[in-house]
N, C-alpha and C positions, 0 to 999 in steps of 0.2 A: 622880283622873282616871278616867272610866267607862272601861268597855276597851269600843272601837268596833270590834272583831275588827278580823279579819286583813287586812282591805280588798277589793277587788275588782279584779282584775288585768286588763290591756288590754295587746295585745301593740302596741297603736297609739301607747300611752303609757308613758312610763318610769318612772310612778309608782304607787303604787300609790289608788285611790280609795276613801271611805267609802261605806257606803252613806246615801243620804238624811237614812231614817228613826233611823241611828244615827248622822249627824252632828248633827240637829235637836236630839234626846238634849242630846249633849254639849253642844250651845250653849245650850241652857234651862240646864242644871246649872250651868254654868260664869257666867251671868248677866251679863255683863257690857255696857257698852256695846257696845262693838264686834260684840260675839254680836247683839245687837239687831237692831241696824246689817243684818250677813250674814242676819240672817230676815227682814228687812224685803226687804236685796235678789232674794231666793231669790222674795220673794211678787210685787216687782216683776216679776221678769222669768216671770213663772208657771211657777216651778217648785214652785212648792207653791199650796196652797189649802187651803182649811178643814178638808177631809176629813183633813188631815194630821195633825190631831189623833187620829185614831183608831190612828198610828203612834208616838207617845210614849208614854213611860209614864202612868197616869193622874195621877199627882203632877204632872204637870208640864203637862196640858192647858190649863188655867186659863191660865197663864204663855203657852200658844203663844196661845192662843185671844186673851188681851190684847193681846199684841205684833203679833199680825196686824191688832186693829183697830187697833190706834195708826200701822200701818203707811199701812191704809185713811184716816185722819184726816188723814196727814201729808201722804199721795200723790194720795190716790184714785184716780183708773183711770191715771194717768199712770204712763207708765213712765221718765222722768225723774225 
C-alpha cells in the first residue's frame, strides 16, 4: 500500500481526506477495476483532467493518460 500521508484535515468534516494527487497514485497502483471506475468518475464529474497527469508518478502516467481516454470513449462529454 503507498503511504498517501497523513490526510488533509476539515474541521467541517470528521474525516480525515487525501489529497488528490495522492489518491490518483494509489488508485493507478492498486489497478483495479473499481480504481478505474473512481478515475473515470473523478474525470466525469471534472475533478481532474489531463494535466493531472503531471501529478502522478511518471510510472504511472501512461496508465492515467489510458484510463482517461477509455473514460472519454465510454462517456464522452456526458456526465452521466
Amino acid at each position: 500500500m503507498p503511504d498517501i500521508g497523513p490526510g488533509i484535515r476539515d474541521p467541517a468534516f470528521p474525516w480525515a481526506r487525501s489529497e488528490l494527487g495522492l489518491l490518483l497514485t494509489m488508485k493507478l497502483i492498486a489497478n483495479r477495476t473499481h480504481d478505474r471506475v473512481h478515475i473515470a468518475d473523478l474525470w466525469r464529474a471534472k475533478a481532474i483532467d489531463r494535466s493531472w497527469t503531471a501529478h502522478v508518478p511518471e510510472s504511472l502516467r501512461d496508465r492515467l493518460s489510458e484510463w482517461i481516454d477509455a473514460a472519454e470513449r465510454e462517456y464522452g462529454d456526458s456526465p452521466h
